[in-house]
N, CA, C and O of each residue as an XYZ file, in Angstrom:
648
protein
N     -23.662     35.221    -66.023
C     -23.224     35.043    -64.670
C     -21.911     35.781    -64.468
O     -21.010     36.028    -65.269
N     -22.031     36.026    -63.349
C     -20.521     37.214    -63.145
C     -19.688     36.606    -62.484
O     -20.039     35.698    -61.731
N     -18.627     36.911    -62.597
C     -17.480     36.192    -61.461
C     -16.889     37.322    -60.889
O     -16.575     38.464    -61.225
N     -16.830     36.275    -59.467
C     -16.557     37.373    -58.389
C     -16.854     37.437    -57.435
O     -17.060     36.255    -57.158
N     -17.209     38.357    -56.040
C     -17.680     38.190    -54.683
C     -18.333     39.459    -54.843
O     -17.857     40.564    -55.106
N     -19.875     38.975    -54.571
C     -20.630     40.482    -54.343
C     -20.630     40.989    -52.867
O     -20.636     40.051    -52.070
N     -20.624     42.217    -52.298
C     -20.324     42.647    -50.672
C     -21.217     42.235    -50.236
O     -21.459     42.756    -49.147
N     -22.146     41.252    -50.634
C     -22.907     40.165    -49.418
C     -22.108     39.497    -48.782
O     -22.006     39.548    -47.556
N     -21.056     38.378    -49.944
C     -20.662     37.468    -49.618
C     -19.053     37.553    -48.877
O     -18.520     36.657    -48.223
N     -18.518     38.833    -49.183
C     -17.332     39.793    -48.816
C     -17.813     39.617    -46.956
O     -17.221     38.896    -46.153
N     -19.079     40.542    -46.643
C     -19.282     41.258    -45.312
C     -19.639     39.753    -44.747
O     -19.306     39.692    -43.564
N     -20.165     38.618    -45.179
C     -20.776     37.442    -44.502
C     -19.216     37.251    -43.875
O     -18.878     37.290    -42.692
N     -18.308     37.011    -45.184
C     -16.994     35.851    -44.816
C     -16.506     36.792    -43.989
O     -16.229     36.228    -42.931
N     -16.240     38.030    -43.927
C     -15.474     38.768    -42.590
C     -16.325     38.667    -41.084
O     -15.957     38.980    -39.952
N     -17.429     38.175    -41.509
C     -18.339     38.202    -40.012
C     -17.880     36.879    -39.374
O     -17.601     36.678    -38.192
N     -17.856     35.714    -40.774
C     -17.356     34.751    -39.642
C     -16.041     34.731    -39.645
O     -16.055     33.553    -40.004
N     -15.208     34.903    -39.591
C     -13.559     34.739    -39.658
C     -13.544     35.552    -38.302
O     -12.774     35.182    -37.417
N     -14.621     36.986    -38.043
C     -14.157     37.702    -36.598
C     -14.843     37.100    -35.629
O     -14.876     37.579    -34.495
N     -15.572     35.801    -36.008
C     -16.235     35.142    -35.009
C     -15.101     34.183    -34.420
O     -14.717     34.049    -33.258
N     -14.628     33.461    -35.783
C     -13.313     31.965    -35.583
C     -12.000     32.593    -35.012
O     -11.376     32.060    -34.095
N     -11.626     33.741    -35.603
C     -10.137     34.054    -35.441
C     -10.125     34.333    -33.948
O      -9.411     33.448    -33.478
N     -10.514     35.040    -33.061
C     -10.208     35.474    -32.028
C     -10.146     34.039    -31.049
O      -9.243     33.808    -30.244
N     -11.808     32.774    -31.431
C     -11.248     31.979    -30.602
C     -10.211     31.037    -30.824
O      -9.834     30.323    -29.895
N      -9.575     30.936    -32.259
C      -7.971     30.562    -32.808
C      -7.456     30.881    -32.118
O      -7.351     29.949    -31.321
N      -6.720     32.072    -31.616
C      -5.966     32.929    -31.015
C      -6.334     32.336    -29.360
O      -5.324     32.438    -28.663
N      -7.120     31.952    -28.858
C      -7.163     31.654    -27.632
C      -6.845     30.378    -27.616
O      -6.093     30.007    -26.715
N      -7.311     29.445    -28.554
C      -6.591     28.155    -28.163
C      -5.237     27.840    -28.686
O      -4.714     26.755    -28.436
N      -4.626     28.788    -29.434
C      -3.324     28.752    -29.703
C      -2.381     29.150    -28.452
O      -1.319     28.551    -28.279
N      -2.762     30.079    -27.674
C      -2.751     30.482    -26.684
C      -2.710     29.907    -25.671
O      -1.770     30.170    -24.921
N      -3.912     28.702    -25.176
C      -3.996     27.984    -24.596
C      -2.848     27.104    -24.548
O      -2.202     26.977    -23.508
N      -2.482     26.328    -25.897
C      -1.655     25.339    -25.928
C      -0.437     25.962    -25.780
O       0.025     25.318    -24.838
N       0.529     26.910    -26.120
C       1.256     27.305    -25.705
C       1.240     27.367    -24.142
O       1.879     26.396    -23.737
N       0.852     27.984    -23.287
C       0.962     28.084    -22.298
C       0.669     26.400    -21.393
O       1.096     26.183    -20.259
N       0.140     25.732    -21.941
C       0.277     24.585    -21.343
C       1.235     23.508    -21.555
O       1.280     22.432    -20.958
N       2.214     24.060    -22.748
C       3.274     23.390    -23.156
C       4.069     23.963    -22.154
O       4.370     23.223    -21.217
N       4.451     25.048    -22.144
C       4.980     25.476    -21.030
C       4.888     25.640    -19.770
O       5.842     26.102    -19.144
N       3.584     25.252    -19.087
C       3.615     24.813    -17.438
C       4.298     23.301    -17.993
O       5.314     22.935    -17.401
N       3.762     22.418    -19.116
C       4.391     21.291    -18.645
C       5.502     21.262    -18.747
O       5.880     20.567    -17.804
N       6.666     21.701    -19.523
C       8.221     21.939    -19.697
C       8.479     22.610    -18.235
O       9.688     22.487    -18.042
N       8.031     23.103    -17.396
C       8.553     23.991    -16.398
C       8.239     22.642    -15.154
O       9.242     22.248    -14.559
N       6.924     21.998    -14.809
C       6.342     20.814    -14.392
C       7.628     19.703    -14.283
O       8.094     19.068    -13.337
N       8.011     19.804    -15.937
C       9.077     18.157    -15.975
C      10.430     18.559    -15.454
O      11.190     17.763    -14.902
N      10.725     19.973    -15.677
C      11.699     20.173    -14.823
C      12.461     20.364    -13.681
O      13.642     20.248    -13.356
N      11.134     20.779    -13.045
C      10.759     20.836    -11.539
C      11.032     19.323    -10.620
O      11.838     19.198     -9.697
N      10.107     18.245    -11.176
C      10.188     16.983    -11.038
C      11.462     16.398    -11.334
O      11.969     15.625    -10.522
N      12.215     16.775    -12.756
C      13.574     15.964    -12.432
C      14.956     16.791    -11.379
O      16.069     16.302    -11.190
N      14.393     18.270    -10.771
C      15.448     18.671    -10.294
C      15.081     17.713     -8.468
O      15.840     17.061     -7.750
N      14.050     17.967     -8.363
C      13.341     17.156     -7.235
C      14.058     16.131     -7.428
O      15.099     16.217     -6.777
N      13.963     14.967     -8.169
C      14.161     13.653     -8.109
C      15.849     13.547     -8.125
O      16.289     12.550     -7.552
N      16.844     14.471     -8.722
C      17.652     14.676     -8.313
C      18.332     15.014     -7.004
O      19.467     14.677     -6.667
N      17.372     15.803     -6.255
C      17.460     16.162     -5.198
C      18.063     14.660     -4.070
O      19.076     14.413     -3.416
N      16.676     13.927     -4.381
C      16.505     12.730     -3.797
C      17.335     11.831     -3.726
O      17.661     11.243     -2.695
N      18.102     11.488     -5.751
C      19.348     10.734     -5.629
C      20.294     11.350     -5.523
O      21.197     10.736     -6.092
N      20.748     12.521     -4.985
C      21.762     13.343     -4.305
C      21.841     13.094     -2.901
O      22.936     13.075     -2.339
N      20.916     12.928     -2.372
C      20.955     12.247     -0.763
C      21.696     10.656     -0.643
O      22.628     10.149     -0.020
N      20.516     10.170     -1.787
C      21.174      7.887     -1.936
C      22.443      8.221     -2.281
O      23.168      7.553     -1.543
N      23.233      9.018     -3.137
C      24.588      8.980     -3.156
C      25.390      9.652     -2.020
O      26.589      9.430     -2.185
N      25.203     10.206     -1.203
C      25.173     11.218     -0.449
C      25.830      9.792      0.824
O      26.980      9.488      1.142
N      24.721      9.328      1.178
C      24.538      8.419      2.204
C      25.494      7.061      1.986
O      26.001      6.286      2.797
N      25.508      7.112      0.794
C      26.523      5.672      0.296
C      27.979      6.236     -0.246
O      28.929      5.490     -0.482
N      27.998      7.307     -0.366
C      29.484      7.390     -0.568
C      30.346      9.127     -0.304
O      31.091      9.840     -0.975
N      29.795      9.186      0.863
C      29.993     10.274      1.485
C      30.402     10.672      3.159
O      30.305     11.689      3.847
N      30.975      9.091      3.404
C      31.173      9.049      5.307
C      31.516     10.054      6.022
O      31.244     10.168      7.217
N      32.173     10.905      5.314
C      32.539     12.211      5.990
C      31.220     13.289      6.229
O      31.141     14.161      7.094
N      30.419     13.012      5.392
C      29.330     14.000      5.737
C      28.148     12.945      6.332
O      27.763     13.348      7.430
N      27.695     12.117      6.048
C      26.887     11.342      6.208
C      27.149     10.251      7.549
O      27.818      9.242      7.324
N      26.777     10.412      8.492
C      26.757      9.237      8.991
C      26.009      9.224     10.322
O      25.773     10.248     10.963
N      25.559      7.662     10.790
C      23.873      7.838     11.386
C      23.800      8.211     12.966
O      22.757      7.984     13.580
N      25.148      8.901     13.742
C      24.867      9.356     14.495
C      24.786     10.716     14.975
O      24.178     11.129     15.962
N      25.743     11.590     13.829
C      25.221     13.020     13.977
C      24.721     13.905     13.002
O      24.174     15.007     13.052
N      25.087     13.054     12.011
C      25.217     14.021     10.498
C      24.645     13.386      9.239
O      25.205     12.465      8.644
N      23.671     13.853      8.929
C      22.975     15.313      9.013
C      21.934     14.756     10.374
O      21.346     13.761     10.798
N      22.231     16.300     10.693
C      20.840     16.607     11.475
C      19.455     16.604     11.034
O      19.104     17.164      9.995
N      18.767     16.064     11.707
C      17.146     16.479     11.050
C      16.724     17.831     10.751
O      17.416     18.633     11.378
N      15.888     18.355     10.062
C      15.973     19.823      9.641
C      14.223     19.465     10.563
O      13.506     18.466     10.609
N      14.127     20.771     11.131
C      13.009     21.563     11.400
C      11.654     22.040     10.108
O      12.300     22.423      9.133
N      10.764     22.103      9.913
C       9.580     22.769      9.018
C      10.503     23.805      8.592
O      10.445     23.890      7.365
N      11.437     24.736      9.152
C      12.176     25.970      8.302
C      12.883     25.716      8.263
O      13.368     26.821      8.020
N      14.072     24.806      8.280
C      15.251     24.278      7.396
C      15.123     23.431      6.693
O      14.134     22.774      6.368
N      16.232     23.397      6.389
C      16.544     22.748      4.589
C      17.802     22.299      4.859
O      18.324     22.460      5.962
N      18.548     21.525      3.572
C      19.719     21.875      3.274
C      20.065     21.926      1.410
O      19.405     21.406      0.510
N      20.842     22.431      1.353
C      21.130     22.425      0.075
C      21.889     21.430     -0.876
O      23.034     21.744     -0.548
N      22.013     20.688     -1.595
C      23.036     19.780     -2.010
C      23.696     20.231     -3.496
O      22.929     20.905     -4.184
N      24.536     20.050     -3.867
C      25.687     20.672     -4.917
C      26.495     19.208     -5.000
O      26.834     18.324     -4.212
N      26.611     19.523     -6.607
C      27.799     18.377     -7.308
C      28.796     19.195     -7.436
O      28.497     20.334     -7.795
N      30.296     18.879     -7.183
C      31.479     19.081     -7.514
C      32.896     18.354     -7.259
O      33.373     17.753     -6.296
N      33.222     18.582     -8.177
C      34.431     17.665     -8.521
C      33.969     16.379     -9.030
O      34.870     15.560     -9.213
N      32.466     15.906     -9.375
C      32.024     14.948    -10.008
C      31.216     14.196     -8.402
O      30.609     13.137     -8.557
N      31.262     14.660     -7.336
C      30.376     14.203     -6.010
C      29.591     15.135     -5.829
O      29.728     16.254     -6.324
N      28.543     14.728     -4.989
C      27.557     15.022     -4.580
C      28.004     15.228     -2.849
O      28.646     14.499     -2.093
N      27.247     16.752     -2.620
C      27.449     16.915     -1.004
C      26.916     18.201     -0.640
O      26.544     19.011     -1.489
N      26.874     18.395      0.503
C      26.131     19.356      1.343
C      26.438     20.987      1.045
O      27.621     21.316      1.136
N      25.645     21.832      0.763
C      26.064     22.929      0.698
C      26.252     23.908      2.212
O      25.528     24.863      2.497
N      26.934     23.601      2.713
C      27.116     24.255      3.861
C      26.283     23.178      4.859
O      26.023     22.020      4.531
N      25.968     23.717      5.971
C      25.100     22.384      6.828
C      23.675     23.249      6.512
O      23.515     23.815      5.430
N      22.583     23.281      7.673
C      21.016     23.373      7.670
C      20.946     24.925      7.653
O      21.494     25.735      8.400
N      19.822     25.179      6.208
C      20.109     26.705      6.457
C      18.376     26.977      6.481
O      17.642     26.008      6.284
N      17.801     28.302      6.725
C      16.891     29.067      6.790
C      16.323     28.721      5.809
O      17.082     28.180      5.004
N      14.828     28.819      5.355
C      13.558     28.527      4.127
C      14.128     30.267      3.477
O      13.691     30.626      2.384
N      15.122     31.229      4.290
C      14.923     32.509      4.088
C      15.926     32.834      3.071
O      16.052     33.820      2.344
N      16.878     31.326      3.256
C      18.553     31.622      2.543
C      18.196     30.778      1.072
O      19.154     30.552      0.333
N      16.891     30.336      0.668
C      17.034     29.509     -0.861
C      17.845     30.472     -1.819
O      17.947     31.693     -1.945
N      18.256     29.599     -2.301
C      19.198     30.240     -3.853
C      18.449     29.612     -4.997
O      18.078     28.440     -4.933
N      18.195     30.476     -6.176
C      17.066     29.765     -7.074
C      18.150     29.695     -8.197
O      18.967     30.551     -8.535
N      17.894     28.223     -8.763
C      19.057     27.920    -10.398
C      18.106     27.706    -11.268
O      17.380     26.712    -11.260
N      18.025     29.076    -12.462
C      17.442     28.993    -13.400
C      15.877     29.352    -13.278
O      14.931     29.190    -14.049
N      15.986     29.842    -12.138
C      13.950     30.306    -11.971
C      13.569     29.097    -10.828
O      12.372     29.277    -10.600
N      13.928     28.228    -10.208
C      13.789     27.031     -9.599
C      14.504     27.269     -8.142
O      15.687     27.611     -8.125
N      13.797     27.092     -6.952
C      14.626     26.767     -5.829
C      14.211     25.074     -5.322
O      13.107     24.530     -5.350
N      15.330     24.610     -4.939
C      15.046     23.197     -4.013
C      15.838     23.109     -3.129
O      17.052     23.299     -3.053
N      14.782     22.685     -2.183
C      15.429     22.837     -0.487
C      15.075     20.941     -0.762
O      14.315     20.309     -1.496
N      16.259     20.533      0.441
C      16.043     19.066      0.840
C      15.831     19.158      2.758
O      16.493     19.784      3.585
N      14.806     18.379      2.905
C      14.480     18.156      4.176
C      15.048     17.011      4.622
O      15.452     16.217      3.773
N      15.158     16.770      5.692
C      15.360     15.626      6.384
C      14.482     15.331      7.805
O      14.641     16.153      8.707
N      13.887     14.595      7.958
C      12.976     14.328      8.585
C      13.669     12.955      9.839
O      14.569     12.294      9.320
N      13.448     12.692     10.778
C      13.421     11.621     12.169
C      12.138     10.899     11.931
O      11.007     11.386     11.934
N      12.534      9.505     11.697
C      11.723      8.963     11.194
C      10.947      8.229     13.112
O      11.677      8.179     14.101
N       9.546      7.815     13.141
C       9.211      7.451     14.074
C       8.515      5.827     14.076
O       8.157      5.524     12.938
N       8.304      4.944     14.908
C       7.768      3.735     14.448
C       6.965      3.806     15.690
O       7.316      4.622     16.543
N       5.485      2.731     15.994
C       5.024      1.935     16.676
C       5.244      1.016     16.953
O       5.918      0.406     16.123
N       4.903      0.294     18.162
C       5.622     -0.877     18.563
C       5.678     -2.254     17.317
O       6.522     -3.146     17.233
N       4.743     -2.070     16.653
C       4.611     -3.358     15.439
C       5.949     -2.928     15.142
O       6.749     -3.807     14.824
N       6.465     -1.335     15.204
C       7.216     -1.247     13.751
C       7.065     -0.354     12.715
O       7.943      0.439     12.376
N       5.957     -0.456     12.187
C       5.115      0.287     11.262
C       5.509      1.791     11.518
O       5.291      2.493     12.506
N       6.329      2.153     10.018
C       6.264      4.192     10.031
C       5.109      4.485     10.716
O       4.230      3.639     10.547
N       4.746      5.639     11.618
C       3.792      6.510     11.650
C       4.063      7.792     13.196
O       5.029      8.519     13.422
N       3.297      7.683     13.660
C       3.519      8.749     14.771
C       3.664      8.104     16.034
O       3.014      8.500     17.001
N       4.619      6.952     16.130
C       4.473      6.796     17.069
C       5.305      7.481     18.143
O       5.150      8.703     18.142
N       6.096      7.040     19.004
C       7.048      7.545     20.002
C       8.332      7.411     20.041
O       8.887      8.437     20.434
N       9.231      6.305     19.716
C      10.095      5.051     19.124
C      10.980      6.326     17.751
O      10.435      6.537     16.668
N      11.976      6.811     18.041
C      12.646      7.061     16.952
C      13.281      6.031     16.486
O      13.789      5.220     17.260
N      13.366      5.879     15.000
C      14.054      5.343     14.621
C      15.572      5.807     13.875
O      15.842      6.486     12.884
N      16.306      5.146     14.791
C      17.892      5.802     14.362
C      18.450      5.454     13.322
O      19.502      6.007     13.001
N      17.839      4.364     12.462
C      18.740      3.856     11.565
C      17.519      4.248      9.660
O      17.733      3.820      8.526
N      16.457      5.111     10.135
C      15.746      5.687      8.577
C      15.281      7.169      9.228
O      14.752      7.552     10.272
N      15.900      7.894      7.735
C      15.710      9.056      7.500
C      14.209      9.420      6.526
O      13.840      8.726      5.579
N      13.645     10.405      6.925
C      12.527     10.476      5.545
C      13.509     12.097      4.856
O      14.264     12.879      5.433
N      13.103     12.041      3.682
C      14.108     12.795      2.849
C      12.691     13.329      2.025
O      11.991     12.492      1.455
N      12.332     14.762      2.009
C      11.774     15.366      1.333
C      12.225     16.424     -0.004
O      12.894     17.385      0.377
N      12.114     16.405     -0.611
C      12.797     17.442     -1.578
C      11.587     18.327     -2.445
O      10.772     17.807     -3.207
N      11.660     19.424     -2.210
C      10.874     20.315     -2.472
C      11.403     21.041     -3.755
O      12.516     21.514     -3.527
N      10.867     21.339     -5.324
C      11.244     22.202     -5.724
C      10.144     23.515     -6.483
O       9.328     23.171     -7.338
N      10.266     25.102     -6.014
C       9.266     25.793     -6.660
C       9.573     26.570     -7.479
O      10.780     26.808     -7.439
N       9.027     27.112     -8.250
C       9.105     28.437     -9.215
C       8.022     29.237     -9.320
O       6.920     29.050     -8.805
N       8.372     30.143    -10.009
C       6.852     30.325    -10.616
C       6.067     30.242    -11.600
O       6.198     31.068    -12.504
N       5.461     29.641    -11.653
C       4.896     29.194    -13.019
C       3.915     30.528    -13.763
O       4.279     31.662    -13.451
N       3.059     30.442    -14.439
C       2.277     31.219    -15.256
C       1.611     31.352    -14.245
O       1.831     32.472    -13.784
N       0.613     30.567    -13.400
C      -0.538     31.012    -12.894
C      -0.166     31.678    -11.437
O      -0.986     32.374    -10.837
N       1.194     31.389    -10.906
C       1.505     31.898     -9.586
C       3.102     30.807     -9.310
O       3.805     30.310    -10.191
N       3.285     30.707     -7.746
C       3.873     30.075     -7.140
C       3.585     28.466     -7.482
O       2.472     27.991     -7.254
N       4.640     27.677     -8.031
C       4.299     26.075     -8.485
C       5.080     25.374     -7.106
O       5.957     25.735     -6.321
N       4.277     24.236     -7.287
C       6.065     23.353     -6.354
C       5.815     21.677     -6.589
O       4.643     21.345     -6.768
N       6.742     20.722     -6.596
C       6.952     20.156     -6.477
C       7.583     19.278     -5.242
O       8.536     19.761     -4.630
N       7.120     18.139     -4.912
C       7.863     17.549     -3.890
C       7.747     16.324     -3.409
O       6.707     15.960     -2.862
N       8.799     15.539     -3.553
C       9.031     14.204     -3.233
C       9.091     13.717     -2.404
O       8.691     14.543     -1.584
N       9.337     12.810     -1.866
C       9.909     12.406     -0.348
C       9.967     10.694     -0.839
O       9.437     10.069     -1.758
N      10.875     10.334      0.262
C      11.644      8.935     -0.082
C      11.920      8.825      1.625
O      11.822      9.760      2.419
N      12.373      7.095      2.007
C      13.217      6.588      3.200
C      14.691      6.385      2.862
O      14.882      5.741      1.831
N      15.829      6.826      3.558
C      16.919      6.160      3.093
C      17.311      5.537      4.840
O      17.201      6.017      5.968
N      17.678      4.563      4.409
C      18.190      3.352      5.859
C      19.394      3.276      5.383
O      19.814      3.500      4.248
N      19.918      2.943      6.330
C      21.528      2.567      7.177
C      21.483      1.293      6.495
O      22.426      1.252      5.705
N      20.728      0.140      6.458
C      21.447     -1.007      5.703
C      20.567     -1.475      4.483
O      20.961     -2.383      3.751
């Protein structure tokens, strides 16, 4: 008996390895890239959710910018506003700007909306007629681009006066 690999068993094992390896390579592939929409996903979501408690602090300890008869204005479908920490607070980057003026941090833009909230006579949020002066709806949008195209994220919350 001989020892060794005769080029049967040589040409078999290279036939299947060019069968396995290439789809290796795709699901290695795969998982990479889905590690990374989700790392890009969780970041998106906590700049969003930041967004959001940048407003609740915003509204509670910010009277100079915040308060429920002029300021902030409701933003329109194409405005936004921007919010920025400094000096250790949270506050407005300038007042309501253009969907045209985003500034992106780190591959990421987030615009914050502000919305006029409306009630029916019960009361009940919805479309009715009845503004309500004392709740804001607060949207916070954040996109990038991910692998497959344009991603986004977006929250929305009520913040009330009491």
């Amino acid at each position: 008996m001989k020892k060794g690999f005769t080029l049967v068993e040589v040409i078999v094992s290279l036939a299947v390895m060019a069968l396995f390896l290439p789809a290796l390579a795709r699901l290695f592939t795969f998982a990479i890239n889905t590690s990374t929409q989700g790392d890009m996903y969780s970041k998106a979501y906590a700049m969003s959710q930041e967004g959001i408690e940048a407003i609740y602090y915003i509204k509670e300890n910010r009277p100079d910018i915040w308060n429920w008869d002029t300021i902030p204005e409701n933003t329109s479908p194409s405005e936004f506003y921007q919010v920025i920490k400094s000096g250790g607070e949270w506050g407005f980057d300038g007042g309501k700007k253009s969907m045209t003026d985003l500034s992106s941090i780190d591959g990421y833009t987030r615009s914050i909306q502000i919305f006029m909230v409306v009630r029916d006579v019960e009361g009940n949020l919805n479309s009715g007629s009845t503004e309500d002066k004392f709740t804001k709806k607060i949207v916070s949008k954040v996109s990038w681009m991910g692998i497959n195209g344009q991603e986004e994220v977006t929250l929305s919350s009520y913040v009330t006066k009491h």
